[in-house]
The first five atom37 places (N, CA, C, CB, O) and aatype in JSON, in Angstrom:
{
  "aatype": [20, 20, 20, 20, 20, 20, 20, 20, 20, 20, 20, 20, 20, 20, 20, 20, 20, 20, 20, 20, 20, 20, 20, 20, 20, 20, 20, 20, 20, 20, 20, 20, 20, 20, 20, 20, 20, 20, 20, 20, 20, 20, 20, 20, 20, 20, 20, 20, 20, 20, 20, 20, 20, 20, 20, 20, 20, 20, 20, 20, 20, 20, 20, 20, 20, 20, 20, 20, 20, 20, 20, 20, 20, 20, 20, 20, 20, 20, 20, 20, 20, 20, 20, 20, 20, 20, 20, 20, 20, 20, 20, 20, 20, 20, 20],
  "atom_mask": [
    [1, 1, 1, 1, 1],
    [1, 1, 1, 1, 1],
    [1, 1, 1, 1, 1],
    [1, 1, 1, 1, 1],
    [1, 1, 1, 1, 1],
    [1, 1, 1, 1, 1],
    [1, 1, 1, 1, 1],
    [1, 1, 1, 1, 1],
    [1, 1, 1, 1, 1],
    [1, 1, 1, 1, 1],
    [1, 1, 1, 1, 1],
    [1, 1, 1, 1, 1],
    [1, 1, 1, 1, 1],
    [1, 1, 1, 1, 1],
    [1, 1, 1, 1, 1],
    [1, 1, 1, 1, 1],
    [1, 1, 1, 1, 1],
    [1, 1, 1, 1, 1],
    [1, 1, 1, 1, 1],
    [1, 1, 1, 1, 1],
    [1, 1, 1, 1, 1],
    [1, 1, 1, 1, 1],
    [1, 1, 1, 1, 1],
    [1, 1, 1, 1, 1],
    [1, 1, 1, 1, 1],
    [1, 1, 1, 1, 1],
    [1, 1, 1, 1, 1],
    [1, 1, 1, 1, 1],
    [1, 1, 1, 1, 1],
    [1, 1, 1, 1, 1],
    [1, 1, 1, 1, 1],
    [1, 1, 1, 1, 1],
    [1, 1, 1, 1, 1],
    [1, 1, 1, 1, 1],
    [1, 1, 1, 1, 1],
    [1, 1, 1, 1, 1],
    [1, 1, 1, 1, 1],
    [1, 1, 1, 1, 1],
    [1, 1, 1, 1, 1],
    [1, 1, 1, 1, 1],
    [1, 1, 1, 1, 1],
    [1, 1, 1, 1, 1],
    [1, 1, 1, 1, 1],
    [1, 1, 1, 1, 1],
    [1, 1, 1, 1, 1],
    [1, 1, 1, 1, 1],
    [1, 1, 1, 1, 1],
    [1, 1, 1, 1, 1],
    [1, 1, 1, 1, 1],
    [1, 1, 1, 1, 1],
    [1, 1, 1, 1, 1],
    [1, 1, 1, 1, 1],
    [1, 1, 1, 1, 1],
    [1, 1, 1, 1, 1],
    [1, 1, 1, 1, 1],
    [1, 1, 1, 1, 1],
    [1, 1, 1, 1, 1],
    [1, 1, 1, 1, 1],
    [1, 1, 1, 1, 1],
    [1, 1, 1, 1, 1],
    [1, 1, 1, 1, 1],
    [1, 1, 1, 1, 1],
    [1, 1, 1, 1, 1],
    [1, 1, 1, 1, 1],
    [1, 1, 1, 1, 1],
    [1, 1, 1, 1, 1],
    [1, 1, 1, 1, 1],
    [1, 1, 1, 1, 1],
    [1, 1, 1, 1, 1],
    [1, 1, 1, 1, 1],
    [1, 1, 1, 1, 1],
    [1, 1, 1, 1, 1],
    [1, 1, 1, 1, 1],
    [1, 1, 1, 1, 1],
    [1, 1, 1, 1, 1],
    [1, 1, 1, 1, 1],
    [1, 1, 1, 1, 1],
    [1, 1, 1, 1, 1],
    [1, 1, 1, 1, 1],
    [1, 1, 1, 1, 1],
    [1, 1, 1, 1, 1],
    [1, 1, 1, 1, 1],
    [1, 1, 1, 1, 1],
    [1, 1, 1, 1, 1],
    [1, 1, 1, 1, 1],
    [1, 1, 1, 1, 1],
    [1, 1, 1, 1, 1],
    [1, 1, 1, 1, 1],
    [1, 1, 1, 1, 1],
    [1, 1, 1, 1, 1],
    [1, 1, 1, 1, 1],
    [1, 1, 1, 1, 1],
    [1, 1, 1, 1, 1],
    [1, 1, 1, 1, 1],
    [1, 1, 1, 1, 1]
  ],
  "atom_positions": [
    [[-5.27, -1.13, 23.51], [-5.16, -0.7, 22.13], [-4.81, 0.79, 22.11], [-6.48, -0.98, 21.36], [-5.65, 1.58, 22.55]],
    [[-3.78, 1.18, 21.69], [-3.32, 2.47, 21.2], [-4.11, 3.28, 20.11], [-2.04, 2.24, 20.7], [-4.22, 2.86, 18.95]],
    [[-4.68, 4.55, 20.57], [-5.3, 5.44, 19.39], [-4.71, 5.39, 18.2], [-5.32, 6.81, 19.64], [-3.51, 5.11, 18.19]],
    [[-5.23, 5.59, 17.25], [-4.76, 6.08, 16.05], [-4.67, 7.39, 15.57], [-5.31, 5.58, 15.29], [-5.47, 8.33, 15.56]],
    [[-3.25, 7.21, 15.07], [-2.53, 8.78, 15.11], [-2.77, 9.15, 13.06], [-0.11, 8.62, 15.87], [-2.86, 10.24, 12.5]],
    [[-2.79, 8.31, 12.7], [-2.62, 8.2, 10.98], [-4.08, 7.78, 10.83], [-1.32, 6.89, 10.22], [-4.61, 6.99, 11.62]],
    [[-4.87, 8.43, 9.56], [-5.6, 7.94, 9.0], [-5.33, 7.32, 7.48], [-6.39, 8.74, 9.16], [-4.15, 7.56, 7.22]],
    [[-5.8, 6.8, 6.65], [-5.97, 5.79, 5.66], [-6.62, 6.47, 4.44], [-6.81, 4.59, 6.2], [-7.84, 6.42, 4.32]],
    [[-5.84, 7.13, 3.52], [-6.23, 6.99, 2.18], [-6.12, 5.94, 1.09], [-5.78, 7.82, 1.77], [-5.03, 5.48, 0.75]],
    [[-7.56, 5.49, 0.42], [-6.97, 4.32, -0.49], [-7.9, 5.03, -1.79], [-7.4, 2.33, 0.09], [-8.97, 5.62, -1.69]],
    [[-7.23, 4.79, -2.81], [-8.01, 5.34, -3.86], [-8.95, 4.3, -4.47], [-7.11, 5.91, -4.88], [-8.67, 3.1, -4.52]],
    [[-10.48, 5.05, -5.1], [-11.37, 4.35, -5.19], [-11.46, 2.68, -6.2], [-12.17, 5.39, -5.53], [-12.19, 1.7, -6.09]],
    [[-10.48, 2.99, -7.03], [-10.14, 1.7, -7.83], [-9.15, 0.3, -7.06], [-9.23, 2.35, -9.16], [-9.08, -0.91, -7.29]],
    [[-8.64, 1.04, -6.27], [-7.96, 0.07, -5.37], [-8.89, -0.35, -4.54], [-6.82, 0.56, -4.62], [-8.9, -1.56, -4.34]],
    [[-9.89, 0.47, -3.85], [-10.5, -0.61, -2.82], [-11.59, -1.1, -3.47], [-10.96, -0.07, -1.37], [-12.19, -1.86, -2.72]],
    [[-12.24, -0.98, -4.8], [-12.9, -1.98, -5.39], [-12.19, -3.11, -5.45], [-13.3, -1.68, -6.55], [-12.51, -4.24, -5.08]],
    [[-10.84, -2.57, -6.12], [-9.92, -4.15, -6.24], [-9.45, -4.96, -4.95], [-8.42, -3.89, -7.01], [-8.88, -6.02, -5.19]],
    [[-9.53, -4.78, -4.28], [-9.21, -5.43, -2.74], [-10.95, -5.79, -2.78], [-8.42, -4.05, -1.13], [-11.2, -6.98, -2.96]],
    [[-12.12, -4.85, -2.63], [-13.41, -5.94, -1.93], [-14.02, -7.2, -3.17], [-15.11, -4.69, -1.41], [-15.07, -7.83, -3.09]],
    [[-12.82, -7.3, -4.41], [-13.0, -7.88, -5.33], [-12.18, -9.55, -5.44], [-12.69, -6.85, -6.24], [-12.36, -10.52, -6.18]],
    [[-10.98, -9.18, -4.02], [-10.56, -10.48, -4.42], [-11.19, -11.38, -3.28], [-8.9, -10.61, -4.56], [-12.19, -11.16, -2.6]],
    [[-10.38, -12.36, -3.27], [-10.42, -13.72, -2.81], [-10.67, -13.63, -1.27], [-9.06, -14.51, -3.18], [-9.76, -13.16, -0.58]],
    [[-11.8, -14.04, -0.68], [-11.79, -13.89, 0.44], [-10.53, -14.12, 1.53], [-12.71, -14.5, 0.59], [-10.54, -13.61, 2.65]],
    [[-9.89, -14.6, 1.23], [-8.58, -15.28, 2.23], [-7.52, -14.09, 2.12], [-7.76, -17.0, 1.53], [-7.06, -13.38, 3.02]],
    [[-7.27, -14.07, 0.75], [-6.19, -12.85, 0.16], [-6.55, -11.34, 0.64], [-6.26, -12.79, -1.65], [-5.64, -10.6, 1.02]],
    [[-8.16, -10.83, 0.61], [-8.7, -9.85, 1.45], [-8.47, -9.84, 2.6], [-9.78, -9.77, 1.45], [-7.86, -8.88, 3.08]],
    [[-8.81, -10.73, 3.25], [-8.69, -11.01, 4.56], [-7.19, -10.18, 5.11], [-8.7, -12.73, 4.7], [-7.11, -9.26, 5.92]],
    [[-6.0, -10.9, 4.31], [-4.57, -10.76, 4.47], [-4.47, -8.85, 4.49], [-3.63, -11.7, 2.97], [-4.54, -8.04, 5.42]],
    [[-4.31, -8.72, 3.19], [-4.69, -7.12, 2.84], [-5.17, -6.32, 3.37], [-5.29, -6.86, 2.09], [-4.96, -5.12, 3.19]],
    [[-6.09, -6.91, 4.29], [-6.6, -5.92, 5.23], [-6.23, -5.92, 6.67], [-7.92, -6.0, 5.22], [-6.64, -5.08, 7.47]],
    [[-5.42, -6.88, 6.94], [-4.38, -7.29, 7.86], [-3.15, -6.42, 8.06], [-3.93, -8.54, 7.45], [-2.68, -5.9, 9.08]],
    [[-2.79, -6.42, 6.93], [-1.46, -5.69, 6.02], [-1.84, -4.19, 6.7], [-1.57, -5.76, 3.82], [-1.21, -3.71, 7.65]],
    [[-2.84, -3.62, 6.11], [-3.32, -2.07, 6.39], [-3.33, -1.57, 7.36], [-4.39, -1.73, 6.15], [-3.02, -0.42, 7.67]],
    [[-3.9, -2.92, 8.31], [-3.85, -2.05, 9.95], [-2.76, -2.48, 10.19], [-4.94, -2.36, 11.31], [-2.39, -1.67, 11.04]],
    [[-1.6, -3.49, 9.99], [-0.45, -3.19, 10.87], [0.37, -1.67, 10.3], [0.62, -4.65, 10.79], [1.1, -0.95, 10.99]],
    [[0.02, -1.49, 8.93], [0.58, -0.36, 8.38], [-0.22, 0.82, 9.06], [0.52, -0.39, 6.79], [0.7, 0.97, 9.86]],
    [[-0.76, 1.4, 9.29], [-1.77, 2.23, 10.39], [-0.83, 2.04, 11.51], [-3.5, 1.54, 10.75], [0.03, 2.91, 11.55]],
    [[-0.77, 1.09, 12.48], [0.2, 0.81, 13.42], [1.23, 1.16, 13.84], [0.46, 0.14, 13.35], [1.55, 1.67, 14.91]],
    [[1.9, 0.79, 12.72], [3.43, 0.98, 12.39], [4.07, 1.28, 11.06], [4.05, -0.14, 12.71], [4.96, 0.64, 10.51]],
    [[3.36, 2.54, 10.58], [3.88, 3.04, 9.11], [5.49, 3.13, 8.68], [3.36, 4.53, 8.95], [5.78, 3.56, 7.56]],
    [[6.34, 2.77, 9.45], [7.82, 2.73, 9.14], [8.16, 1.17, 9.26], [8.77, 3.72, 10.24], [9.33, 0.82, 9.4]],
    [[6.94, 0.08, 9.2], [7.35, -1.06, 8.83], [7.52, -1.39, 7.52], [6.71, -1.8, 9.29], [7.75, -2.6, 7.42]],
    [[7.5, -1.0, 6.82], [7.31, -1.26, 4.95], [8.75, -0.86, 5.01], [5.99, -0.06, 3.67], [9.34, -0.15, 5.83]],
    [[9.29, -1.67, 3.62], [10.73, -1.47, 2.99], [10.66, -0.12, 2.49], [11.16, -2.53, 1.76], [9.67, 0.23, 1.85]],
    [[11.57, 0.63, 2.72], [11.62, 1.88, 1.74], [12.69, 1.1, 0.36], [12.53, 3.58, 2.72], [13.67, 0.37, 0.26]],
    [[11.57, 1.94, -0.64], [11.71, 2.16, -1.89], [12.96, 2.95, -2.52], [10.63, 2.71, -2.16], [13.19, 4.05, -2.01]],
    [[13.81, 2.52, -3.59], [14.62, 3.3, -3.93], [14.49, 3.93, -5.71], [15.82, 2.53, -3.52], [13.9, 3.4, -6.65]],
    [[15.35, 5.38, -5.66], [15.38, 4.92, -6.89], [13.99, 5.9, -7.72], [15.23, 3.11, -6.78], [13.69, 7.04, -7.39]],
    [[13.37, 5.19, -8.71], [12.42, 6.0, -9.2], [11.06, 6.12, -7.95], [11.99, 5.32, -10.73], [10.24, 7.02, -7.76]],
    [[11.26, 4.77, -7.22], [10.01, 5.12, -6.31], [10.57, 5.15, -5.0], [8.74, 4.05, -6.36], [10.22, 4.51, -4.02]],
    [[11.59, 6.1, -5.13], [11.81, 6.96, -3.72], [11.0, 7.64, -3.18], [12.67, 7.8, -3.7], [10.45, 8.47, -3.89]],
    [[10.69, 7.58, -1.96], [9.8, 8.14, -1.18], [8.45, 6.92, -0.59], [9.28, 9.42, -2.12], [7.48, 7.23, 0.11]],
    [[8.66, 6.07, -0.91], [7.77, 4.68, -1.18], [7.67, 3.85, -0.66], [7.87, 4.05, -1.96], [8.34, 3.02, -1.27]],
    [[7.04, 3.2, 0.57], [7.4, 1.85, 1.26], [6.61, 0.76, 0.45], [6.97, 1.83, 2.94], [5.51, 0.91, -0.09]],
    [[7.31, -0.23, 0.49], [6.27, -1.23, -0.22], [6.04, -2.46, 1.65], [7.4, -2.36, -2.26], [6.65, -2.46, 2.72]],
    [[5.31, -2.96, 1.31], [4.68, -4.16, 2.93], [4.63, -5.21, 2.34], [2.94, -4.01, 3.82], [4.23, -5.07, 1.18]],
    [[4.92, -6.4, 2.68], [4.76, -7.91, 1.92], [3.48, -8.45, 2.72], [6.31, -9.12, 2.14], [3.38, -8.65, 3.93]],
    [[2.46, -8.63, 1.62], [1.5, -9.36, 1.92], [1.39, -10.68, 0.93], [0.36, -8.48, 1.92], [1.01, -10.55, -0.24]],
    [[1.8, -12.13, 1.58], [1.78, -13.12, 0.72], [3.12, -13.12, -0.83], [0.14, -13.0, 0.29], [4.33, -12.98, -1.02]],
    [[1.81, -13.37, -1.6], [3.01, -12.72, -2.59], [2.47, -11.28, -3.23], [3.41, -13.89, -4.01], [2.85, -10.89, -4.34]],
    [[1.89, -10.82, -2.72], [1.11, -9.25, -2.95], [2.06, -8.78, -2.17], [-0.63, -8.85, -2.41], [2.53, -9.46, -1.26]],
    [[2.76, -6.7, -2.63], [3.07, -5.87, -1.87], [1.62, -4.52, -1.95], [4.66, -5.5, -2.33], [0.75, -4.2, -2.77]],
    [[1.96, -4.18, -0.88], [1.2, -2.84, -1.0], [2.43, -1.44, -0.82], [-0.12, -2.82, 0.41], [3.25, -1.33, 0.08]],
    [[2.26, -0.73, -1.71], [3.35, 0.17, -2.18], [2.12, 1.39, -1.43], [3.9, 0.16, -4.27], [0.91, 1.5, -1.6]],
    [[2.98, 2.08, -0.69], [2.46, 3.35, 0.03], [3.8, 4.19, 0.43], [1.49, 2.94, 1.49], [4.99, 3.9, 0.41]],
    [[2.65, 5.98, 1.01], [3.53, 6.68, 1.47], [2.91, 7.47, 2.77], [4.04, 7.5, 0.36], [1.73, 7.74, 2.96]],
    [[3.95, 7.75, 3.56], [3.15, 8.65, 4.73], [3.33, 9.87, 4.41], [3.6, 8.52, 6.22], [4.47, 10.31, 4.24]],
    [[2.25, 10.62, 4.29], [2.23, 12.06, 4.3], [1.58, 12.69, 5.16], [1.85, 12.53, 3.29], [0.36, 12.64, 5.32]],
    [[2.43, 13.39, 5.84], [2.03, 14.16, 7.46], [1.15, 13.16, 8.27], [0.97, 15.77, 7.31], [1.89, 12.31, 8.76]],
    [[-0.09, 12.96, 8.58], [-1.09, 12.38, 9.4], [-1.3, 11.32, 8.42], [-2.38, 13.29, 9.85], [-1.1, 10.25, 8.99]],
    [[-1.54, 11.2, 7.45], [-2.21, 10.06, 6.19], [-1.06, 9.03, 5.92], [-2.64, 10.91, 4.47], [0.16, 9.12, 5.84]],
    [[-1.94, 8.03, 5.83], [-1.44, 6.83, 4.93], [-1.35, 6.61, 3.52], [-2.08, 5.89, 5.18], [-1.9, 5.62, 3.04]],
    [[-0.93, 7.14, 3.02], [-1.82, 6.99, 1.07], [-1.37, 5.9, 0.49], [-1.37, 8.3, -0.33], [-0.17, 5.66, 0.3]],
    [[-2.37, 5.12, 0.18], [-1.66, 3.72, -0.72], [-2.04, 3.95, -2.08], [-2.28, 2.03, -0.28], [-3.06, 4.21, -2.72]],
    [[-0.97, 3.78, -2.26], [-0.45, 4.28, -3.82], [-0.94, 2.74, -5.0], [1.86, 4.6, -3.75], [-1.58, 2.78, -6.05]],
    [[-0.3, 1.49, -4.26], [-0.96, 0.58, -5.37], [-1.03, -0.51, -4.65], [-0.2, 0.33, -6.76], [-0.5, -0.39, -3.54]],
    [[-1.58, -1.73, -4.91], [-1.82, -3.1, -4.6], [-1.56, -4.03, -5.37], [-2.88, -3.32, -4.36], [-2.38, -4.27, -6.26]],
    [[-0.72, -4.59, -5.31], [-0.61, -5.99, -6.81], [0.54, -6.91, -6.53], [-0.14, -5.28, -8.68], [1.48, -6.62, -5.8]],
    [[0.35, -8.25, -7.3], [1.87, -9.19, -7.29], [2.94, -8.55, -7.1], [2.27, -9.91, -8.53], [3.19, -7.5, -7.69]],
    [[3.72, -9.13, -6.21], [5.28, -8.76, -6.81], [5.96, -8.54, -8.18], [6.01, -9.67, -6.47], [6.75, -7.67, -8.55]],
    [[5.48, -9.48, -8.73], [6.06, -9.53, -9.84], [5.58, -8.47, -11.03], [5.92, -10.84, -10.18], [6.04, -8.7, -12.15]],
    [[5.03, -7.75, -10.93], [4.77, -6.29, -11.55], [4.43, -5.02, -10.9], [3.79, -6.36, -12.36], [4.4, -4.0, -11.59]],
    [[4.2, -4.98, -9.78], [3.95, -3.92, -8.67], [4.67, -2.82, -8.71], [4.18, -4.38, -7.41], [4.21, -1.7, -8.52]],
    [[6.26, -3.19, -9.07], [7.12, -2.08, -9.1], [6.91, -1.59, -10.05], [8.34, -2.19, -8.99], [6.57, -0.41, -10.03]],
    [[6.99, -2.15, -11.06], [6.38, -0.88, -13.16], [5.36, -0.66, -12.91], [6.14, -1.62, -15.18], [5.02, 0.36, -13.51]],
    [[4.43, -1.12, -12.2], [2.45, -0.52, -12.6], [2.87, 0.57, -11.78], [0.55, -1.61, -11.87], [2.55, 1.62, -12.33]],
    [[3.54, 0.8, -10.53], [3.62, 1.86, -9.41], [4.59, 3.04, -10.32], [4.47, 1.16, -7.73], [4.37, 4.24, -10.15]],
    [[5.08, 2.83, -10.75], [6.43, 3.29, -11.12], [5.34, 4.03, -12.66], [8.05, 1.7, -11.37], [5.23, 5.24, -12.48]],
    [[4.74, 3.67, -13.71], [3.82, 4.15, -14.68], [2.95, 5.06, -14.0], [3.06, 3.07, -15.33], [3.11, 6.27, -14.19]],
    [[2.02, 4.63, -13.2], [1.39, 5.32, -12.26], [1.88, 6.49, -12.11], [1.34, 4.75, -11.18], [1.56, 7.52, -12.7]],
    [[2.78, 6.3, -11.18], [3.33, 7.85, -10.81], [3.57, 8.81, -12.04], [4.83, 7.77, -10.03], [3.0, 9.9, -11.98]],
    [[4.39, 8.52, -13.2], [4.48, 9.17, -14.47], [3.68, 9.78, -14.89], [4.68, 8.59, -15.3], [3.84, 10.95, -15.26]],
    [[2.3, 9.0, -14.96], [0.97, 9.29, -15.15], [0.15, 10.41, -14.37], [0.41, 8.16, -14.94], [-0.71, 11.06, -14.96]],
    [[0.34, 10.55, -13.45], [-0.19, 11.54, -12.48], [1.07, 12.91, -12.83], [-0.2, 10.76, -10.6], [0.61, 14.05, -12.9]],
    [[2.37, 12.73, -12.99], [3.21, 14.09, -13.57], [2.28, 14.78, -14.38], [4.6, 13.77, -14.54], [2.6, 15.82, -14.95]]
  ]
}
């Protein structure tokens, strides 16, 4: 097993919402995290308004993150099918 070079920021509403779902779907998600820890240039880069952004396919969940210097920061967790506007509001929101 290779050290770890990146540590893991998740913000506190997100990891309520991850120790909140479905045991199986957790399970996955947290699967997702350490290969992202691993290999942080496996996620799709993002274009566009959420440039700068990898999103990771978990199931039909993405996890939308970014590497900054040593850190992981995950930015959001949710369906595909709205992940990109909640991420995309989000960010607006924090401007």
């Amino acid at each position: 097993m290779k050290p770890r070079l990146l540590s893991l920021k998740i913000p506190d509403e997100t990891a309520t919402m991850i120790r909140e779902m479905h045991p199986e779907l957790k399970k996955k998600i947290k699967s997702g995290l350490k290969i992202i820890l691993e290999e942080p240039q496996t996620g799709k880069l993002l274009l566009n308004e959420l440039a700068g952004l990898r999103s990771f396919r978990v199931s039909r969940f993405r996890i939308i993150y970014r590497v900054v210097k040593k850190e992981v920061e995950i930015v959001a967790i949710g369906p595909r099918i709205r992940i990109y506007e909640e991420t995309y509001r989000l960010l607006q929101k924090k401007k």
